[in-house]
Every structure is written in C-alpha cells, then in structure tokens.
C-alpha positions in Angstrom: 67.1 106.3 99.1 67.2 104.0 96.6 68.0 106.5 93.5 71.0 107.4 96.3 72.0 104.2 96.1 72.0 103.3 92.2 73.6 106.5 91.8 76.4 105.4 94.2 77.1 102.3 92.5 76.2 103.4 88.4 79.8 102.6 87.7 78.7 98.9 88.2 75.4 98.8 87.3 76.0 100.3 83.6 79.0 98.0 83.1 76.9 94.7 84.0 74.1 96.3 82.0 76.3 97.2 78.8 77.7 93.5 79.3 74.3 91.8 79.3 73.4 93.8 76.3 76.7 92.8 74.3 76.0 89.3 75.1 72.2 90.0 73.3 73.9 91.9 70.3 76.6 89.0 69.6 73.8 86.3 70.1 71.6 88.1 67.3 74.7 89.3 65.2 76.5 86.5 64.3 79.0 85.4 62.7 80.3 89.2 62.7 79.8 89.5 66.2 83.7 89.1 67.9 84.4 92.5 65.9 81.3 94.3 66.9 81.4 92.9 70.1 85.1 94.0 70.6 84.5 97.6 70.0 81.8 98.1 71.8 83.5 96.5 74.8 86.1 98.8 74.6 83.7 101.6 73.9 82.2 100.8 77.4 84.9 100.4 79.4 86.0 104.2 78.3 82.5 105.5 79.1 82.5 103.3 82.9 86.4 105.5 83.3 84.7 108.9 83.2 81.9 107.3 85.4 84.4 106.2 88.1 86.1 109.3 88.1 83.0 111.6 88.6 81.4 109.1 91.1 81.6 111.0 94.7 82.6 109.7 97.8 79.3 107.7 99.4 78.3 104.5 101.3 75.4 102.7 99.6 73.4 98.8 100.6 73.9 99.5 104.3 77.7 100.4 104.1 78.3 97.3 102.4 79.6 99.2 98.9 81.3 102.3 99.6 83.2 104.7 97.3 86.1 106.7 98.1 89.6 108.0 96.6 90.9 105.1 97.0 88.1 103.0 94.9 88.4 105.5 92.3 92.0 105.1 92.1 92.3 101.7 91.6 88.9 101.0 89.7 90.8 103.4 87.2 93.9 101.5 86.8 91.6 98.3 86.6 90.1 99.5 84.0 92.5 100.2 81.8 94.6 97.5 81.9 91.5 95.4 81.4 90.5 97.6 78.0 94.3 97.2 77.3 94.3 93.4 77.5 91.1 93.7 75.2 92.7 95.8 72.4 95.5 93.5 72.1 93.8 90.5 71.7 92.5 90.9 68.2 95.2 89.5 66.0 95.6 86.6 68.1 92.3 85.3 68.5 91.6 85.6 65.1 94.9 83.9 64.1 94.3 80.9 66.4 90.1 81.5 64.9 89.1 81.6 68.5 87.7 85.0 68.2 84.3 84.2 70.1 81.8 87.4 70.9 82.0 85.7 74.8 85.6 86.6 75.3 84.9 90.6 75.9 81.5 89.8 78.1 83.7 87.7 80.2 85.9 90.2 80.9 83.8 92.7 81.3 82.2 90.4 83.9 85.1 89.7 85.0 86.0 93.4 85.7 82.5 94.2 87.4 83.7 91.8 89.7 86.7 93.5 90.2 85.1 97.0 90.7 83.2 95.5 92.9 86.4 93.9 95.0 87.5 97.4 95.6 84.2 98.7 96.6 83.6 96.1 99.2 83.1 97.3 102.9 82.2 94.3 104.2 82.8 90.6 104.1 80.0 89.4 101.9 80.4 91.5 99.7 84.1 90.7 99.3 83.5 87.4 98.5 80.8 88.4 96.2 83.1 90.6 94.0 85.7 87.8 94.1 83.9 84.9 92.8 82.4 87.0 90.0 86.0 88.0 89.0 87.4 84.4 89.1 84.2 82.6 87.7 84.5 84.7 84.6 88.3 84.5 84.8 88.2 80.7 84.6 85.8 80.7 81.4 88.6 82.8 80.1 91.7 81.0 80.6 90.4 77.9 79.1 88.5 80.1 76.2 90.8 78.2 73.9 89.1 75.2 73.9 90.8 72.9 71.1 94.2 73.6 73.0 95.6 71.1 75.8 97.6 73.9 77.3 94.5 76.0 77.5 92.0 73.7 79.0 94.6 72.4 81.8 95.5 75.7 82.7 91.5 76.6 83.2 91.3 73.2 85.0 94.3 74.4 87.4 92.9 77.8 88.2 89.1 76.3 88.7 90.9 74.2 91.1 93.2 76.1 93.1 91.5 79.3 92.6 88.3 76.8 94.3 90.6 75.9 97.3 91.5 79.4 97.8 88.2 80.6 97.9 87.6 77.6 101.0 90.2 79.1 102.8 89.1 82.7 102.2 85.4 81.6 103.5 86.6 80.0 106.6 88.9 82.8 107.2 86.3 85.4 106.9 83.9 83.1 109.5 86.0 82.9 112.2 86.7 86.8 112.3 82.8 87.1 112.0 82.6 85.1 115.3 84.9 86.5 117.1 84.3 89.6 116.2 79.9 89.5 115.3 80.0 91.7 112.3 81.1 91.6 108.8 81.3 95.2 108.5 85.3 95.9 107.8 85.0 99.4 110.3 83.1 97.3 112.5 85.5 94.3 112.9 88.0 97.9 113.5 86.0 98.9 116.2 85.3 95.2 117.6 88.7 94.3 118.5 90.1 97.7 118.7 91.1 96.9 122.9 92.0 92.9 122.6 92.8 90.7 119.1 92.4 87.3 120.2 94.0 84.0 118.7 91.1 82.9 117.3 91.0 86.2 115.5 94.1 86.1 114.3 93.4 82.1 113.0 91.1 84.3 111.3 93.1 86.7 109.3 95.4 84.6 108.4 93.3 82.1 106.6 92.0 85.5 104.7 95.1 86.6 103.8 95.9 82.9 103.0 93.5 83.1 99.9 94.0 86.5 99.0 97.6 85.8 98.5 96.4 83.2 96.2 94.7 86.0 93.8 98.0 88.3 93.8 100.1 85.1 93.3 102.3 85.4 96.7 104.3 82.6 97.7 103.5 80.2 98.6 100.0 80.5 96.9 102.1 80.7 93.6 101.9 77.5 92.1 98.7 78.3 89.3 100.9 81.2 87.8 103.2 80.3 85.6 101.4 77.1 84.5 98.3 79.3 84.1 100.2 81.9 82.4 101.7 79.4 79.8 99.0 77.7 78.9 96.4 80.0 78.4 96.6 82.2 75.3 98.6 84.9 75.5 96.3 87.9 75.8 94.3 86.2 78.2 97.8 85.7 80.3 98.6 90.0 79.4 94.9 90.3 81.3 95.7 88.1 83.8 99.1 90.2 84.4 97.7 93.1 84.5 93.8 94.3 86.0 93.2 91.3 88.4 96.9 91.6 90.3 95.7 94.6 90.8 92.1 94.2 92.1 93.3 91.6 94.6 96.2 94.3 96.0 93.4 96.9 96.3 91.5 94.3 98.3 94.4 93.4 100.3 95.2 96.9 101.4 91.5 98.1 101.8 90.8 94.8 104.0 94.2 95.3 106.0 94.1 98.7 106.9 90.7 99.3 107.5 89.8 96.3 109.6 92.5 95.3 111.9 94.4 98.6 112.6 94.8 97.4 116.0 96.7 94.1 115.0 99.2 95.6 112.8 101.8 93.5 115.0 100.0 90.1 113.6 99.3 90.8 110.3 102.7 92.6 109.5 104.4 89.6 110.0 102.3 87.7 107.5 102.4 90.2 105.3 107.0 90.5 105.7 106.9 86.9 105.0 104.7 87.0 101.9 106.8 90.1 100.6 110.3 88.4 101.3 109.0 85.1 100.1 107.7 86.3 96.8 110.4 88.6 95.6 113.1 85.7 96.5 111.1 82.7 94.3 110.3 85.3 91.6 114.0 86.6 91.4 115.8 83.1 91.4 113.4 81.1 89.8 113.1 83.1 86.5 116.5 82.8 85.5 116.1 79.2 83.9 113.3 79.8 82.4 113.2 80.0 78.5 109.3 80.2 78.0 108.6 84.5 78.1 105.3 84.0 79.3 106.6 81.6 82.2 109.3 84.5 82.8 106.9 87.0 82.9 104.8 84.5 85.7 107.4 84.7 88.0 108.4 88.0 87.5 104.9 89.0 88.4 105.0 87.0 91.4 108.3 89.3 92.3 106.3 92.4 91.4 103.5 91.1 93.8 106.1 91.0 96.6 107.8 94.4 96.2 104.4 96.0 96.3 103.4 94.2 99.7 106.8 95.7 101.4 104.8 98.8 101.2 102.0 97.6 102.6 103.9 95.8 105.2 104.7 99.6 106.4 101.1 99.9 107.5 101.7 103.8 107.0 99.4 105.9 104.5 103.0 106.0 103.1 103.2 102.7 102.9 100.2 102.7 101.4 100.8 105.5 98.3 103.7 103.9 97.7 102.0 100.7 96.8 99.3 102.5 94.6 101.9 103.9 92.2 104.1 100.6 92.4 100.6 99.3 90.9 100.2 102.3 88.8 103.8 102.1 87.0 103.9 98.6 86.9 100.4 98.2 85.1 102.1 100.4 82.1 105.2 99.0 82.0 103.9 95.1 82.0 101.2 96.3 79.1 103.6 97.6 77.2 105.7 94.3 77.6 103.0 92.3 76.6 102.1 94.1 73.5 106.2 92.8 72.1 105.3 89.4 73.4 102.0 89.6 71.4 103.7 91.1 68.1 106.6 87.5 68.3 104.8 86.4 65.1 106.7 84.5 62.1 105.2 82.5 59.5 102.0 83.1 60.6 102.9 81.5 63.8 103.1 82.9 67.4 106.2 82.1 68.8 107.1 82.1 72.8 110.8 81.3 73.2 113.2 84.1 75.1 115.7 82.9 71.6 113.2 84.2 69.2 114.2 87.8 70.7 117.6 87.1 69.1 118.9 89.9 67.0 116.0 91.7 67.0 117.6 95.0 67.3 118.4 94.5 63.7 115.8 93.3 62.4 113.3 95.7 64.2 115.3 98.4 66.1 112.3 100.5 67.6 111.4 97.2 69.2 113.9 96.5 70.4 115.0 99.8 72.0 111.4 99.8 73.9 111.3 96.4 74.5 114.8 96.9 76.4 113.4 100.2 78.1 110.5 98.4 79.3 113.2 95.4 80.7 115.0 98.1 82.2 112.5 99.3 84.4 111.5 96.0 85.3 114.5 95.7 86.7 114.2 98.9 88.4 117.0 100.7 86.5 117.2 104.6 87.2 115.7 107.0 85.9 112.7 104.7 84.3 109.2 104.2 86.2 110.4 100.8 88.1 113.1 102.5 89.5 110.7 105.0 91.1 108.1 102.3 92.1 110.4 101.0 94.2 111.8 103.4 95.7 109.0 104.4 97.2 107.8 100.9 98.7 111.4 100.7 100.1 111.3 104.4 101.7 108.1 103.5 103.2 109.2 100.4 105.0 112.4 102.3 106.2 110.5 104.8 107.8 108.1 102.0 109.4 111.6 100.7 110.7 111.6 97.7 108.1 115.6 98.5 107.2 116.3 94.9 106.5 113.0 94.5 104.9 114.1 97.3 102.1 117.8 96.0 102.2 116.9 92.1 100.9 113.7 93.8 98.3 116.9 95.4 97.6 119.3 92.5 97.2 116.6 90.5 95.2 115.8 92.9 92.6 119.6 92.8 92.1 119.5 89.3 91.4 116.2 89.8 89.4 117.7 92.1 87.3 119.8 89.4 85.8 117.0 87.4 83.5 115.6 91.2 82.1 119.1 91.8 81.3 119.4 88.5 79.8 116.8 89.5 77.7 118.2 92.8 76.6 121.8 91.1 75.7 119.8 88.0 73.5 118.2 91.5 71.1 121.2 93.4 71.3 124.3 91.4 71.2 123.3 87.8 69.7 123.4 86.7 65.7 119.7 87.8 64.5 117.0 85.2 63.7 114.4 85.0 61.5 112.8 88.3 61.1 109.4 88.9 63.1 106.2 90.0 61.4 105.2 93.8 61.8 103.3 95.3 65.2 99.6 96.2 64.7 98.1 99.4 65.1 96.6 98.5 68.1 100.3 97.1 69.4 101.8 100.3 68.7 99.4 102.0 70.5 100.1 100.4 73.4 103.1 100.5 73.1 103.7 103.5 72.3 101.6 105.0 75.7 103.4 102.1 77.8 106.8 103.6 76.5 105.3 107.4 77.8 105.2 105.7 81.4 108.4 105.0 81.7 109.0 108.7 81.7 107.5 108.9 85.0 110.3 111.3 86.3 108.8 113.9 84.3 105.0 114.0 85.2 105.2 112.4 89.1 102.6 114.6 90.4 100.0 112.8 87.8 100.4 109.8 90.3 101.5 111.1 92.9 98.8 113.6 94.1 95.6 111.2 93.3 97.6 108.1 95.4 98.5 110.3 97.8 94.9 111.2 98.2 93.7 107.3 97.5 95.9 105.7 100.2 95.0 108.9 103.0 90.7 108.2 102.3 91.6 104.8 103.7 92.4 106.1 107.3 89.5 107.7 109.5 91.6 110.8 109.7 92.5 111.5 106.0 
C-alpha cells in the first residue's frame, strides 16, 4: 500500500529529496556552490520530466493526490519553463554578484509546490501545494537583497499573495460546510441536485484568490510592480511556470467539483476573462519599462486563456492547455532578448534601448519581432493558433460576444508589440548591445521552433486533447 503510494507520487518525492540534498552540497561546497548548485538543479529537473511522463494514472493518500493526463501535461510544461527560467539566470546573477546556491533550491521548492498544485484532489491539499509554491516564491523575488526594488516587490507579494491566501481559506471552508467534504469529486457529487448560495459565497471567494495567482483583474495589482522590481530572471520565472500551475489548478478545481454550477461559476469566470484582456490591452500602451509591459501583457494572456475555460467544454478545456503550451515558449523566448539588453556591463530595461537593433544585431531582432508577432496573435505564428482555439471553444459553448471582444482586445493589444517591432526596425540605432550567451541562444533558439506550431500541431494537440478529456468522468 504504501510502496503504491510513493510510487504514485516519486515525481515529488525525488524533486524535494534532490532539493534537500542541493541545499546540503552548496552548504558544504562553498564559495563554488551557485555553479554546482545550478547544474545540478537543472540536471534534476530533466530527470523529474521523464519521471512525470512515465508516472501512470493513480490516486494515492486517500484520493487526496491523484495523477492523470491532465497532471502530466501540465507538470511537463511546469517544468520546463521552471528549468528555462533557471538556465537564464546565470549571467545576471553573477553580474549583479547575487548568485547565491539558495536561488535554484527555492525554485525547485518552489516547483514541488507547483507539481503538487496540479496533483491536488482535494482541498487541503490544494492549499498545501499553494503555500509551498508562494513561500518559496516570495524568498525569491526579494533574493536581491541590497536592491530597494527587490525587497519592496517581495514585501508586495508576501502581502497580497498573504491576503489572497485568506480569501482562498475562507472560500474553501464554506464549500466544506455546505458541502461536508473536501474531496473535489465529492463536493461534485454533493451538490450535484441543488447549489446553494452559501455554496456559491463559497466559490467565489476560491476563485477570488486563485485569480490572484494567475494575475486576473482585479487581483492584478502585485504584477507589474512585482515584475519590475524583482530581478529579471526571477520576473521570466514568474511569467512563465507559476501562471501556469495556478491555471491548471483553476481548471482542475472548476471542472471537476462544481459541474453542476457551471451557470455560477461561468459568470465569474466571463468577467475575469473580459476584465483581464481589457486592462492588459489598454494599459500596456504607456508603459516604457519592458518588464512592466510584459506584466500586463501577461495579465492579457491570463484572460484569453480563461475564455476557454469559461466554455466549460473538454474543448474549452484543450484549448486552454495549448494557449498555456504556446504561450510558455513564446514568453521564454521573449525573456531570453530582455535578459541579453546588456551595455556597459549594465542591464538595461527601457522599450528605447530596443532602438535600431535590427542593425546592430539583426538575428535578434528578426526573433525578437517573431516572438512579438505571435504575441499579438499574428497568423501563421503559435499565438495566432492559441487563440483561435480558446475563441472556437467559447463559440461553440455559445459565448459569440465573449470571442468577438477577446477578439477586439487583442486588436488593441497588438498595438504596444508592434510598437515594439517598429522602435528595432524603423528608429535611428542606439548604442550597440552586448552578445547573447550560449544559454540565451539556446532558448531562444527552441522558443523560435515554437512559433512554428503550424507545422507539428499534433505534438500538442493529441496529449491536450487527452489532458483536458481525463478531467471529465467519461473521458
């Protein structure tokens, strides 16, 4: 029984494990420990992917953990963005000489928390893999500890991300009383014939702080401070595996347990989407900061991906996982050219640094524009696609003028990547940037392959197809 049960959950158990032991190697391996530690960290993550994607289906702890397609799926994409994140951080941290040994062991921490986020099948042990995901995240955003910026924006997310968690708690209480179990296929069966007020007081204070992890409006306000001030490849990490732990537990929580209120949670869920792809649309266009851009375009991402779980449709559903999917590469990929704005020695942030930069470094720029491109959700590239199948979803869930304003705002979102495109292309050149790293290019260059999603769509499609059906009793 128990060997059952370890077995179910190795995934976890050797990432927490490898963690513990990095923490003991840079402890006793100082001061060559960030480098060692690094590696390793990497090295781990790879070994916990082929884990993940060998692990069966199985419940394990009483149906409290459970894998499934749908786990693996995500866990994956998690995963690498996280590994991603870690790769890129090299050059900065040791140009700012903040390159502590702790930085990778908090984020695999953080990540374990994550894995265990999309795992959960009940309450408790939702909250259990969220507050070891933000605990370890706030370490990391204030990991620069000589900064102002940094600090604050730990303070901030300590602070909201401690409000949100209240609101998540009491949420989760009052559907356990109204519905006696924690058990997400329990609170199904529960109110299955009658959802109650009370009940639905219930989900929306759950929703309320699980919004706050995916950055929906109006539980926005952390991001692009947050983003800004914290260094920039803790901000790419931020951008990147924890959006999409939070929409995994979003969709896993909706669908499973309240199937039967679809009526009362869609509505929350509309307002969230149209919200959050209006603010991140219109309020990017004055910014000048690229990491505050990048805040609020995430926050427009955030609500494109929740029209397709506002479907409530395995559909709706799929289409969400490969929004995730396609959006994970191309935000990497953006990060790694924010990363390489280097002169002097000195990491630069402004959008005007981007000036000219398609002759100064032409590769970059042409990537750097493809990757803006399918932010906007240009044709043919991957954001195009990622779209179009969150807005197909709701049309066939009879959303029409759901899909016709994600529509009109990514219109008006398009203007700021564009703005972007014409600063590289079409304005007098600055001073020349320093050269990527090889780990830059790396990313880059794998970041740049996603964009040719057109070519390989049965790579995401099948295994999201198969992730989003595991989550209905049928599929």
């Amino acid at each position: 029984m128990y060997a059952s049960q370890i077995a179910t959950a190795l995934p976890e158990i050797v990432l927490v494990l490898g963690a513990i032991a990095l923490l003991l190697i840079g402890v006793f391996s100082a001061p060559r420990a960030y480098g060692l530690v690094t590696s390793l960290s990497v090295a781990l993550l790879a070994v916990v992917i082929v884990l993940v994607a060998m692990s069966p289906d199985a419940k394990a702890f009483s149906g409290s953990f459970t894998v499934d397609a749908f786990s693996r799926f995500t866990k994956i994409m998690v995963l690498i963005g996280a590994g991603a994140a870690i790769l890129m951080s090299n050059d900065y941290l040791k140009a700012k000489g903040i390159e502590k040994f702790e930085y990778p062991v908090m984020i695999l921490l953080a990540v374990t928390g994550m894995m265990m986020m999309l795992s959960a099948n009940d309450l408790i042990a939702l909250y259990i893999g969220l507050e070891l995901q933000s605990l370890a995240l706030y370490v990391v955003a204030a990991i620069h500890r000589d900064d102002l910026k940094s600090t604050e924006a730990g303070l901030k997310y300590f602070i909201l991300g401690a409000l949100s968690s209240g609101m998540l708690l009491y949420g989760a209480s009052l559907i356990y009383g109204f519905s006696g179990t924690i058990s997400f296929t329990g609170i199904a069966a529960a109110v299955k014939d009658h959802v109650g007020l009370g009940l639905i007081f219930g989900i929306v204070f759950l929703l309320a702080g699980l919004a706050f992890k995916i950055s929906a409006v109006p539980f926005h306000m952390w991001t692009p401070d947050v983003y800004e001030g914290a260094p920039t490849p803790v901000t790419t990490l931020f951008a990147g595996a924890p959006k999409i732990a939070a929409m995994g537990l979003l969709v896993r929580v909706i669908i499973t347990s309240f199937p039967s209120a679809l009526a009362q949670w869609q509505q929350i869920v509309v307002f969230l989407a149209i919200a959050s792809m209006a603010l991140g649309s219109f309020a990017a266009i004055g910014q000048n900061n690229i990491k505050r851009l990048m805040a609020y375009s995430s926050i427009g991402h955030m609500g494109f991906a929740l029209v397709g779980l506002a479907a409530g449709t395995v559909e709706g559903v799929q289409g969400v996982l490969i929004y995730l999917a396609l959006y994970l590469g191309t935000v990497m990929g953006s990060f790694a050219c924010i990363l390489s704005m280097r002169r002097d020695g000195t990491y630069v942030e402004s959008i005007t640094d981007l000036s000219g930069l398609s002759s100064t470094h032409p590769v970059r720029a042409y990537v750097l524009a493809a990757l803006m491109f399918s932010l906007a959700g240009i044709p043919p590239l991957s954001g195009f696609w990622g779209k179009w199948y969150v807005f197909v979803a709701a049309v066939h869930a009879n959303l029409y003028w759901l899909a016709v304003l994600g529509v009109l705002t990514s219109v008006v979102g398009a203007f700021y990547y564009l703005r972007i495109v014409k600063l590289m292309f079409f304005d007098a050149p600055s001073q020349s940037l320093e050269p990527m790293s090889g780990a830059m290019r790396a990313v880059l260059f794998v970041s740049a392959v996603t964009l040719a999603y057109i070519l390989y769509p049965a790579l995401i499609n099948g295994p999201a197809a198969s992730a989003a059906a595991s989550l209905w009793p049928a599929g």
